[in-house]
Each structure stands twice: as C-alpha cells, then as structure tokens.
C-alpha positions in Angstrom: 42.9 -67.2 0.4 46.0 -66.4 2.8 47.8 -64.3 0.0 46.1 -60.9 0.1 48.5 -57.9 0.7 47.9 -56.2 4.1 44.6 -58.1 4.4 43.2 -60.8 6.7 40.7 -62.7 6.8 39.0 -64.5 10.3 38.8 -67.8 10.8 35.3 -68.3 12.1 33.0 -70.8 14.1 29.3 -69.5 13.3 27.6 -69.9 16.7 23.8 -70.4 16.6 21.9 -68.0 14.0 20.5 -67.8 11.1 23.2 -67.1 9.0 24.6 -70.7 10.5 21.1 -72.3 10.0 20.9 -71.3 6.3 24.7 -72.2 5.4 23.3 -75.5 7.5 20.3 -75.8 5.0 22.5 -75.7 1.9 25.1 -78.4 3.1 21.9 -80.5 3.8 20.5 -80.0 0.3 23.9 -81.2 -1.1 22.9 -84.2 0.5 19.6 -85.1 -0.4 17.8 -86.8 -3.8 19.4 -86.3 -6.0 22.5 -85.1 -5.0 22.9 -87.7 -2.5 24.4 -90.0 -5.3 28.4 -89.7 -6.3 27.3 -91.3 -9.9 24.8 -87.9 -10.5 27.4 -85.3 -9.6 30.1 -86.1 -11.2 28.5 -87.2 -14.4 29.6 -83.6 -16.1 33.4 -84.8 -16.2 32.5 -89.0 -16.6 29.5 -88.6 -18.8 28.9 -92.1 -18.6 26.8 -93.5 -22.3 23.3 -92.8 -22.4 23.6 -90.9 -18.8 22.0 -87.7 -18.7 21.0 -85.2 -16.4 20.3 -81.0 -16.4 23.4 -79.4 -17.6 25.9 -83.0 -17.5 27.6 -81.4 -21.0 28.5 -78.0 -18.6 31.5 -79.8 -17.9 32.9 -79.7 -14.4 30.2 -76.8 -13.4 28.3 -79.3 -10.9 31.1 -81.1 -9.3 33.3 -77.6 -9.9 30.7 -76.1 -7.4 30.1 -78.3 -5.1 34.3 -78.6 -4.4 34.5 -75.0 -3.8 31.2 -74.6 -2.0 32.5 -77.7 0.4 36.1 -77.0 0.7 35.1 -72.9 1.2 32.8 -73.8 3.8 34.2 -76.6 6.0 34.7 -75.9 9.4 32.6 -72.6 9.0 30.2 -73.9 10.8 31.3 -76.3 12.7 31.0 -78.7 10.6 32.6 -81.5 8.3 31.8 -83.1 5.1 32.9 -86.6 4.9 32.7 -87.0 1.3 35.0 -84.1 0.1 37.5 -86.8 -0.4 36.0 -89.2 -2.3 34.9 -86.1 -4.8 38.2 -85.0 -4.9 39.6 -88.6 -6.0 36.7 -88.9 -8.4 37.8 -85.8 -10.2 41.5 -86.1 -10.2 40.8 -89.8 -11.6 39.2 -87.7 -14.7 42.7 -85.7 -15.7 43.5 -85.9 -19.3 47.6 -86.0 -20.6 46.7 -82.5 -22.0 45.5 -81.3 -18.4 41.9 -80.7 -18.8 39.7 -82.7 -16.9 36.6 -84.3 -17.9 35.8 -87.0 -21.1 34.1 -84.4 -23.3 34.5 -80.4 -23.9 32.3 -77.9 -22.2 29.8 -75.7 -23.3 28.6 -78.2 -25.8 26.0 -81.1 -25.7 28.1 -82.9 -28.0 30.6 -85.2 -27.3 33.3 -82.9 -28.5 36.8 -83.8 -27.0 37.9 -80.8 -24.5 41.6 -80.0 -26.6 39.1 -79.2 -29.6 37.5 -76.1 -27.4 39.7 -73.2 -26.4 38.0 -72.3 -23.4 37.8 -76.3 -22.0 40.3 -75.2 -19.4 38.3 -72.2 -17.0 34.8 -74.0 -15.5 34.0 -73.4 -11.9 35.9 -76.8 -11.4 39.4 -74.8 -11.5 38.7 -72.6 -8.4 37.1 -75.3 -6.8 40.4 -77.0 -7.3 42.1 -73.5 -5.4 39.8 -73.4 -2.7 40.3 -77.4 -1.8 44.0 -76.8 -2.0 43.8 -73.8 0.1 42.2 -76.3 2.6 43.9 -79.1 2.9 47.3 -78.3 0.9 47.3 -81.1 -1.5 49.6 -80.5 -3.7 47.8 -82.5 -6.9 45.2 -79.9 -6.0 47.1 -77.5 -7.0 49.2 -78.9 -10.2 45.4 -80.2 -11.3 44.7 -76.8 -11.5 47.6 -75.5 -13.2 47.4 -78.0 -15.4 43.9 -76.7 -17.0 45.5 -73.2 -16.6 47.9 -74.2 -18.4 45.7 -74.8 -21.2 44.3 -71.5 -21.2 47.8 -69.7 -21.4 48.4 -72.1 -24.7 44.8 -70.9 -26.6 45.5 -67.0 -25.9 45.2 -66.0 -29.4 41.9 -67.6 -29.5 40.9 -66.0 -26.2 41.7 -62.4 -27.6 39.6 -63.0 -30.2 36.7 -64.1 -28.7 36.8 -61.3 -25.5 37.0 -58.3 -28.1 34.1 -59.8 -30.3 31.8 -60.3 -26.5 33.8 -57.3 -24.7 34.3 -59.7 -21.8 30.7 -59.8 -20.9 30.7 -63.8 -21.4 30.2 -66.2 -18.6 33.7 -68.3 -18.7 35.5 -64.4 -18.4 34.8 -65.4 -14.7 38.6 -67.2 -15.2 39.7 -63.9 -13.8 39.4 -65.3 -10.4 41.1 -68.5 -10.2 43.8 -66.7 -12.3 44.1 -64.4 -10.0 44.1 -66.8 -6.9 47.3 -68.9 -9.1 49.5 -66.2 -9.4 49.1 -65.4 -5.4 50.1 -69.1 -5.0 52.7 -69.5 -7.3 54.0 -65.7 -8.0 54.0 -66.8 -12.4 53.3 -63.5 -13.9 51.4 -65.3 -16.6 48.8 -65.9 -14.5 48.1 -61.9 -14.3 48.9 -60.8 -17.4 45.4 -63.5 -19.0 43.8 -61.4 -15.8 45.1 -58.3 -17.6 43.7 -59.4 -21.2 40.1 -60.2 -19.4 40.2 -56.8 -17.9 41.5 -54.8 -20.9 38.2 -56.1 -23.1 35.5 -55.7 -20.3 32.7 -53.6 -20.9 30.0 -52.2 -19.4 27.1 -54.2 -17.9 24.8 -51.6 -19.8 25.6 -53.5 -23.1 24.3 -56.6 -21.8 25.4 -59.6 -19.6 24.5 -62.7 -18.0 24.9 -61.4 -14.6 26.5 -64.5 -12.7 29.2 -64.3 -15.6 30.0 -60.5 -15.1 29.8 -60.2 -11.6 32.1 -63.6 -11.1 34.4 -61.7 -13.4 34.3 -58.4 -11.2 35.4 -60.6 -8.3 38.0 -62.0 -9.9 39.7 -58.2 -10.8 38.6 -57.3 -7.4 40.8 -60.4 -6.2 43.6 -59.0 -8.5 43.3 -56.0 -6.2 43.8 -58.0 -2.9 46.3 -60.5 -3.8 48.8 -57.3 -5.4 47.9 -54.6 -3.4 47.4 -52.7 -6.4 44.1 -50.2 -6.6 44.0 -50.6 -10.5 42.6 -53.3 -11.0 39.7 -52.4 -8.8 39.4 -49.3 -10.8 36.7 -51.4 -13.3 35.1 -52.6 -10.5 33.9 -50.3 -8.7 33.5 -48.4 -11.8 30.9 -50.9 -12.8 29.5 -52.1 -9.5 28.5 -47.9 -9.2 27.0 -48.5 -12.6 24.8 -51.7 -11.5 23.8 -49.1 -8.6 23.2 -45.8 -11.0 20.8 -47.7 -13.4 18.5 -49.0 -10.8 20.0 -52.9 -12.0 18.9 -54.0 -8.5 16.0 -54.5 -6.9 15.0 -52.3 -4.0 15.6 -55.3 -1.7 19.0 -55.8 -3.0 17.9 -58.6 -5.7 19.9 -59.3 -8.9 18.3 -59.6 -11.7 19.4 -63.0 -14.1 20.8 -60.3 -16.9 21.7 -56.9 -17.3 20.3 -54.9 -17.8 17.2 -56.4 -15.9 14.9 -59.1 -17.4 12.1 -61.1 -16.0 13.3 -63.0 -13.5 16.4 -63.5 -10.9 19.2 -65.5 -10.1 20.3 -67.0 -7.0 23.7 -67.2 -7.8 23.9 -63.5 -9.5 22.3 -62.5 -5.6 25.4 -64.5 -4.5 28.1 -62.8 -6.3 26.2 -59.5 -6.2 27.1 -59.8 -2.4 30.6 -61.0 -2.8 31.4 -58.1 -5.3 30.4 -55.5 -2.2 32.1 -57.8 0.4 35.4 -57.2 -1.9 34.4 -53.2 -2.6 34.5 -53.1 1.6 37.7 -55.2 1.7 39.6 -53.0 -0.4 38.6 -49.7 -0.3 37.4 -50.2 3.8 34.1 -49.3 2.3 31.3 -49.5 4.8 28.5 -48.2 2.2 29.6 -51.5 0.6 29.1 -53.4 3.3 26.0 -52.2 3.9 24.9 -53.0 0.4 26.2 -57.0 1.2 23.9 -57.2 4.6 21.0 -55.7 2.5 21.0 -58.3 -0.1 22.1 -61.0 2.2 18.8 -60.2 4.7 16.5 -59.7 1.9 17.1 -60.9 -1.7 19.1 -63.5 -1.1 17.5 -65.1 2.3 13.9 -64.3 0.1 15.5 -66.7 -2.9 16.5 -69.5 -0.7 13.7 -72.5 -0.7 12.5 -74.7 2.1 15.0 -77.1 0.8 17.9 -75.1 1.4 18.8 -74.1 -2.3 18.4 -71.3 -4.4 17.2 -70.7 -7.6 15.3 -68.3 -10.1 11.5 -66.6 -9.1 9.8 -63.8 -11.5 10.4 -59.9 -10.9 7.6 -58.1 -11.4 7.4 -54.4 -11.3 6.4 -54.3 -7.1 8.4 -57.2 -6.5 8.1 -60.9 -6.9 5.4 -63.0 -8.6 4.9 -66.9 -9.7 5.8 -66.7 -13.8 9.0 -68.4 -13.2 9.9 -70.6 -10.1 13.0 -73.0 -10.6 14.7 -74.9 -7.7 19.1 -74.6 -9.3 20.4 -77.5 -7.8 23.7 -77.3 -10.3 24.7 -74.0 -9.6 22.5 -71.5 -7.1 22.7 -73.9 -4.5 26.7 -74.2 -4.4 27.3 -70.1 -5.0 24.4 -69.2 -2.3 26.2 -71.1 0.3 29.8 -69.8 -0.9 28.3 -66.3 -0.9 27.6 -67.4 3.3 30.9 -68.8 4.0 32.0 -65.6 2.6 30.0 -63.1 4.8 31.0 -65.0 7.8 34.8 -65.4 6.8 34.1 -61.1 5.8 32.6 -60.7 9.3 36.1 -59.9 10.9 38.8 -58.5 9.4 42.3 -57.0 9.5 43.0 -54.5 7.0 46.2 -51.7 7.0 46.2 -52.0 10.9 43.2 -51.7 12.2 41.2 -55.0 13.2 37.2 -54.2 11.8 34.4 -55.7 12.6 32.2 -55.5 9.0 28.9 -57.9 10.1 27.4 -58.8 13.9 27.0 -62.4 13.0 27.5 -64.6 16.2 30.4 -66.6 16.8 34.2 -66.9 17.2 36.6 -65.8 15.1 40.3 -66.5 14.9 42.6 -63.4 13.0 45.7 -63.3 12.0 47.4 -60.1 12.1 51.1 -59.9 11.0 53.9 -59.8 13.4 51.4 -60.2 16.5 49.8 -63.8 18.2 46.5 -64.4 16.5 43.4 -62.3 17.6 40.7 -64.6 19.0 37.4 -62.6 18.4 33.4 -63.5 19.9 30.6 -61.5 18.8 27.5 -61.8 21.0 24.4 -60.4 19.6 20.8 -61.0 18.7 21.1 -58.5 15.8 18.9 -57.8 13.6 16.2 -59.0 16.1 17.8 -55.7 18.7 21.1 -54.0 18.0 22.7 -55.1 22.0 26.2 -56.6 20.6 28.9 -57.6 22.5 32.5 -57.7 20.8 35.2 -59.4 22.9 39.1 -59.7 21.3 41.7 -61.2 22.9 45.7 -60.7 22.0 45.2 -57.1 20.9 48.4 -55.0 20.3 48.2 -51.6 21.9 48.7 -49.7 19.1 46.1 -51.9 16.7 42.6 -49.8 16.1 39.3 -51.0 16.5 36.6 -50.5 13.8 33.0 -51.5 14.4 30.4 -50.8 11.5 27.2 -50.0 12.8 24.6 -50.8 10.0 22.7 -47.5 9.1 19.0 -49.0 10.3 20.2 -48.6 14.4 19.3 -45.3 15.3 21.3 -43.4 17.8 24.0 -46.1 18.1 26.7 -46.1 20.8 29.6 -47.8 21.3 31.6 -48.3 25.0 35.3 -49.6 24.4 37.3 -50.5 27.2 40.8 -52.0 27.8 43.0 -53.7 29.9 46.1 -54.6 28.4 45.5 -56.8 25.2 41.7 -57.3 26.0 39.4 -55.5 24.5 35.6 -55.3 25.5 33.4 -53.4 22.9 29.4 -53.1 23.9 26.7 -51.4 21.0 23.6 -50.3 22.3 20.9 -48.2 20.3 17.3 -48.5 18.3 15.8 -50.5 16.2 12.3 -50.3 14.6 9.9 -50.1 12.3 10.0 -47.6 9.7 9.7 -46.5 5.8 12.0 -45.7 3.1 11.6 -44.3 -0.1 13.1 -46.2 -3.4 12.8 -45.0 -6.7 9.3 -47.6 -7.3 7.7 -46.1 -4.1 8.0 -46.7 -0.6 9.4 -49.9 1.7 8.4 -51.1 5.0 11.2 -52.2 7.1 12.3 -53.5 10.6 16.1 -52.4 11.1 18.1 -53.5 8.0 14.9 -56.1 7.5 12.4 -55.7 4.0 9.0 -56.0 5.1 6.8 -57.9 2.5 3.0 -58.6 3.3 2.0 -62.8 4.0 0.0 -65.3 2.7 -2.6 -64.1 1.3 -4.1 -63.6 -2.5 -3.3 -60.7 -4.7 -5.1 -61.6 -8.0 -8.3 -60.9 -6.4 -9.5 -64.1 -7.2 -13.1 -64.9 -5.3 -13.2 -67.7 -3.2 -17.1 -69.2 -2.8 -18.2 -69.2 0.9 -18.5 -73.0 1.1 -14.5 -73.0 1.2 -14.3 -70.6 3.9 -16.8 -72.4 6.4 -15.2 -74.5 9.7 -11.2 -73.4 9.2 -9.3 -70.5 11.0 -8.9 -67.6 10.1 -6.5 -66.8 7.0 -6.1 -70.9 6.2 -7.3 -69.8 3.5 -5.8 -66.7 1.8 -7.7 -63.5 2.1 -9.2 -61.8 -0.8 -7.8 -58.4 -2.0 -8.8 -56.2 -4.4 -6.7 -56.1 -7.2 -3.9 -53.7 -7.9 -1.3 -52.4 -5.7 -2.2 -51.0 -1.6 -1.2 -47.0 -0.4 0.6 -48.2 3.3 -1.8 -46.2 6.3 1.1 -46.0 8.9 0.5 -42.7 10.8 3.3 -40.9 12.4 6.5 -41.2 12.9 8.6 -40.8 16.0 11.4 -38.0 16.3 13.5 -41.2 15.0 11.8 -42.2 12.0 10.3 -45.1 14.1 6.9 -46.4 13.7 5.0 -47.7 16.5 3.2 -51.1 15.3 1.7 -53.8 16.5 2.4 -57.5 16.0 -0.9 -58.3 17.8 -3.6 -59.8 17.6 -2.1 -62.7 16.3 -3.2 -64.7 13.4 -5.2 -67.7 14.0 -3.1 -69.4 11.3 0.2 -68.3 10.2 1.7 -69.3 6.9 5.2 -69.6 9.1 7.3 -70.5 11.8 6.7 -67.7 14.8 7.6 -67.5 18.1 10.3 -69.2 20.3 12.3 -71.4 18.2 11.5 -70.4 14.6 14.8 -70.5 13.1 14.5 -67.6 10.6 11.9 -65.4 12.5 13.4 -62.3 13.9 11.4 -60.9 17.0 9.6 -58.2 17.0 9.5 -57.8 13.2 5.9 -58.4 12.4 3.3 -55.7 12.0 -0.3 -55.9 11.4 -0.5 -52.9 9.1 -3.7 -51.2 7.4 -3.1 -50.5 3.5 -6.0 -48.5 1.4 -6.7 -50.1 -2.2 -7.4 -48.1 -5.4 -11.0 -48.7 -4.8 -10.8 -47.0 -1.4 -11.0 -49.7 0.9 -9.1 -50.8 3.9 -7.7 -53.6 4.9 -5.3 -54.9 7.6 -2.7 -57.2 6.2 0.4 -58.9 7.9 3.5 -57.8 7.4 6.5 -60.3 8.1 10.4 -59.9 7.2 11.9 -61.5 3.9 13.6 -63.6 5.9 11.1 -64.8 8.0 10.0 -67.7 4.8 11.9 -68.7 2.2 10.7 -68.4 -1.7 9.1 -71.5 -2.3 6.6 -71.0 1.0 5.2 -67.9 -1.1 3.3 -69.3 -3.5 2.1 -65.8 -4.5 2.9 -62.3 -5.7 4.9 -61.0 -3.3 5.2 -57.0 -3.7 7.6 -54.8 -1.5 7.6 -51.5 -2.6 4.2 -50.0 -2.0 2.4 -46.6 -2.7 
C-alpha cells in the first residue's frame, strides 16, 4: 500500500535467486491441474448445481487468494499474469444488490444466502479486492470492496457479540486488515473504529487459536500502525508476537505450528503470516531482531514447507522436527499466502522509514523507492548471500542528508561494511564469514550454515531392515541407509575462535536425493557437510547434512529431525 505514514516501500525487480525461483514456482502452480481451469476457481462465489470441490462453500477464500496473491505479486518478478483480468470480471459479475459477492453465504456448506450470515462480508476476497485496486486503480475495485465492507459496518451488533464470546481469536477477525487498508484509501473513520472493536476483544494466543486467523489479525493491527502513524495499535502486537516467542510457539527453524498453542502439525500459510507479522514488527519499530526472525523462517520453515510443485501445505511436527503423519498439498489457501508472504519479503527488502533509506534483506535485484520530497531512489543489490556474505549495494538519487542502514544478519561473522560517496551515489560493499556452526535451542542443539538450518538427507530413521538382495547392483545411498533407531549426539570437534566449524562436503555421494552443484536452483554452495553422529547404542555413523532449503517437503519422504543431542 502507498498510504503508510513516513514509510516506503521499494518497488522491486527480483533478479535471478532463489527467492525469485520459488515466488516463480508458486505462480506456476496457479497454473497447473487443477487450477489451470477458470470454472474450478471461482466455483466458491458461482457454486454452480452439483459442482463441488475442497472448500467451494468457503466463499470467496480461493479466488479471494489467488486476486491478492496475483495482483501483490505482479511485476515482482518480472513477470505478468494474463488472466488477472478475466478473474477480476468473473468476480465482479458475482456482486449482489446488498454488496456481498458470491451466490451462497460463507462458512457454511449449505446453500444459505450470504445477507442471512453476519460475517458474509470479510473473506480473503475483500483484500484481494485492495491489493488489485492498489495495482491497477480500478475504481469498481475499490467500491466492490466497500460494498462488502459495508456490510460488515451494518451487522456490528452481531459482530460485538460474537468477538467477546471468541475473544477475537476466530479466523474471519483477520478483517482487521482490509479495514485497515479502506480507511488509508478513503480516510472513513468507520473503517478504524470495526479495527478498534477487533482489537479491543483480542486475546492471547495462549487461550487458543487457529494460527493463520490470529496472525492475519496481528497484521492487520500492525497495518493500523503503518497507515496512522500511531504506535498503539501495535502495542498488542508485539505484545503477542513476544508471547508466540516466550512460549516456545515456534519451532526452532522458525515453523508455525497450525494452532496455538502447538498441535501436531503445521501450516504453510500460518509460516506465511508468521513472517509478515515480523516483516511489520521491523517496519514499525526499525526492528532488526524482527527481521531476523522473518529471514529465519523464510530460509528454513517456510522454504522446508514448499513442495516440488511450488505450493505449500501442512507436514507433522514431531518432537526433533518433522515426520510423515500428516502431509497435505493446500492448493486453496497455503499456496496463495506462501507466495504473498514472498512478494512481501522482496517489497520488505528496501525500505524508507523516518529518513533513513534501510536495506532489511540481501535478496538480488533492483529496487525503485520512493522517498518524499526527493526523485525516486533506484537501488541494486548484488550478492550470492546466503551462499557467502560479498554484497554489493548501489543507490542512485540519494539526498545528502538521507542515512544509510544495512542489516547484517547475525550468522556473518566479523562483518564490514565500506560506504563511499560521490554526490547522490552511493556504493556500499559487505564483506565477512560465513560457516558452519551450532546453536543451542531449547530441544537441543542445530547445525547450521550462516542463517541456513541443517537437517540430515535421505536416508531412513525408523530403523527399518532392508534384506541384502535390495541393496545388490545400485549406488550407494539409492537406497536409504539404515539407522539405528532414536535420535543421534552430533560428533563435530572444535570450533574456530569464530564459532566456525571446519567440514567437509566431500566425498560426494554416489547418489544424491537432490539437485547439487552448478545450476541447482535451491542448493546454496558450500552448505553441505558429511557429519559423524553417535547413536544411543554407541555407534557411529556419517550422515549428510544438506540445508532446508536445498529440497522442498514433499522430496523428504521421511522423518526429518533438526535439533540434535
């Protein structure tokens, strides 16, 4: 949004990455069976007789989604999407005298008309409406969206009622944010004060939530914050986002559990938000901690969730990590908030805030910023980060008196940064470590490379016995080795006077279970480590250890532990 007080955004162009080949992933998914058919999506708001399909009575959550995700993310990476028209026809053809959109009332399978349900007005279809008006400026767009709004305002008394009883914790509180977003377009006070009534009856995660829900709602206060400038209604928050950190309601790789406080499996989408809530937390406070906390979920949890198809979805938490008891592809709602959360990190990646120009992410590409009273700021960011830390920063049209910020993520070990200028060019060049090394958690202890979760590959942890026959004429470690069962002590020896381990990547496997070397899109060089671990029953073995990142969730068709002994 354009309408945050004493805030900017960038405008970016993703160069070559992985963050550009993952958001690339997504937009292909969108694409493909069976979202390749207009008839599919939108049946949510048609609900065409004897149609059916996962979630087509969550009305306007499917083609709500994909509008946002679309219209959020066009241009991003450098790319289009030719059928962002014809959705938004297709759901503007689906407006109802009353304002709501769709032929039946959401959050029932029944065919309920949508005035007979008070909160008919708020799914994810009303800031998919904001974002595609903030793209393209159509104004029917816009009075779509304040029509459903609208709505809302009308059923407040049965709102009141039903926030008190659930203390906000429900999924549809996540209204805060487009309410938020439609008074920064349009200035009506109403708009704030149904923000104000959300906020007012929100309570604690510890009392239970569907986490998607409360942390969509979070963003929405935090967008509150942005739009008016005003720290209070951050003030829950942060209060809660240090709460979600307190009580161990994340995973040691930065992984959102589906509910608070944790049950048995993720979400991709609470992953997603639980990275837009810290984006925000950095945004307003200039919080780099929080920032920090986004690139840790974002390189781990949330790269770990993606699947081979480019979506995201749910996998089982175990208490070491992942495991297999649940494993669900979400092509109606992870997929379209995992690629949001990306558009977000890169649109996060430069920023303006209170007159200094930071640089919150070393993602490669180009980034346009606007900074009032001053030509736009045309920023590149060279780097092959988290691979090494060398970064190069270039900004062009920089006032004299505007400050520089550069976060340096807390993995690169004696960082240092040359800043040079000549008139309004300004040349910025990081240099320091990167490496292997441990850190402790509250479950044990982590192997990483730089901000990277190590996490052992392919190979089996039930201790199931495979019968010789099976292992005769094929590579090595085509078939998965054999472990002992329970959970390995890491043998890593010392330290350097950095906290750096020296490891080895070789020898290499005669058959890796992913993409290595030149090329591999989500491989990160140097990562890798053949590392020896000791089992309870004293043996040693020497497993390899590959990034998060390097393999996406549905490649690990196994328990997947990262925290170790």
């Amino acid at each position: 949004m354009s309408t945050y007080k004493n805030i900017s955004l960038a405008v970016p162009t993703l160069a070559e990455s992985q963050i550009k080949f993952r958001l690339g992933l997504v937009r292909q998914r969108t694409n493909t069976y069976p979202l390749d058919s207009m008839d599919f999506i939108m049946m949510d708001l048609e609900r065409p007789d004897l149609c059916h399909r996962h979630a087509h009575w969550c009305t306007g959550d499917l083609t709500g989604r994909l509008l946002e995700f679309l219209s959020y993310a066009e241009q991003v990476d450098g790319r289009t999407e030719p059928r962002l028209p014809d959705l938004h026809e297709r759901i503007l053809r689906q407006r109802r005298s009353s304002g709501l959109i769709g032929r039946y009332a959401a959050f029932h399978a029944k065919p309920i008309p949508p005035e007979n349900d008070f909160r008919s007005g708020v799914p994810r279809l009303l800031p998919g409406l904001l974002r595609h008006y903030d793209l393209t400026g159509d104004e029917r767009s816009l009075d779509a969206a304040i029509g459903m709004a609208q709505f809302t305002l009308s059923q407040q008394e049965e709102w009141k009622t039903h926030l008190k009883k659930r203390g906000a914790r429900c999924i549809e509180a996540w209204v805060t944010e487009p309410m938020a977003m439609l008074y920064g377009i349009t200035g009506d006070q109403a708009y704030l004060d149904f923000v104000a009534l959300v906020e007012e009856c929100l309570e604690s995660p510890e009392k239970g939530a569907h986490s998607h829900g409360y942390l969509s709602t979070l963003r929405g206060l935090q967008v509150a914050a942005l739009i008016t400038g005003d720290q209070r209604w951050n003030e829950k928050p942060e209060k809660y986002r240090q709460t979600i950190l307190e009580r161990g309601f994340v995973m040691p790789d930065g992984c959102v559990p589906e509910v608070f406080p944790p049950g048995h499996r993720n979400e991709g989408c609470s992953i997603a938000d639980w990275i837009m809530v810290n984006l925000n937390a950095g945004l307003i406070n200039g919080d780099d901690a929080a920032y920090a906390a986004a690139e840790h979920a974002l390189w781990n949890a949330l790269a770990f969730n993606q699947w081979i198809t480019g979506s995201y979805g749910h996998r089982e938490i175990t208490a070491a990590g992942y495991g297999m008891g649940h494993f669900e592809e979400a092509i109606w709602c992870c997929l379209h908030d995992g690629g949001l959360a990306l558009a977000e990190v890169a649109r996060q990646a430069v920023t303006w805030r209170n007159g200094t120009i930071h640089i919150n992410q070393l993602i490669p590409g180009k980034y346009r910023l606007h900074v009032p009273g001053h030509p736009n700021v045309e920023v590149q960011i060279l780097t092959s980060y988290p691979a090494a830390t060398e970064t190069v920063v270039s900004l062009h049209h920089v006032a004299p008196e505007t400050k520089i910020h550069l976060r340096i993520p807390p993995s690169i070990r004696h960082p240092n940064v040359v800043e040079t200028r000549n008139a309004d060019f300004v040349h910025l060049r990081l240099s320091g470590r990167l490496g292997h090394h441990v850190q402790m958690c509250n479950r044990g202890r982590m192997l990483y490379y730089g901000p990277l979760v190590l996490v052992p590959s392919g190979y089996n942890w039930s201790g199931t016995v495979h019968k010789p026959e099976e292992r005769n004429n094929v590579p090595q470690g085509y078939i998965p080795q054999d472990m002992p069962e329970g959970l390995p002590e890491l043998q890593l020896g010392e330290a350097d006077a950095d906290g750096l381990l020296h490891l080895s990547a070789q020898p290499l496997p005669d058959w890796p279970y992913f993409d290595e070397g030149p090329g591999a899109r989500c491989a990160v060089e140097g990562s890798a480590a053949n590392v020896t671990v000791k089992f309870s029953d004293g043996q040693l073995r020497t497993i390899r250890f590959v990034p998060e990142c390097y393999f996406t969730s549905c490649l690990a068709l196994h328990e997947t532990p990262i925290v170790f002994g």
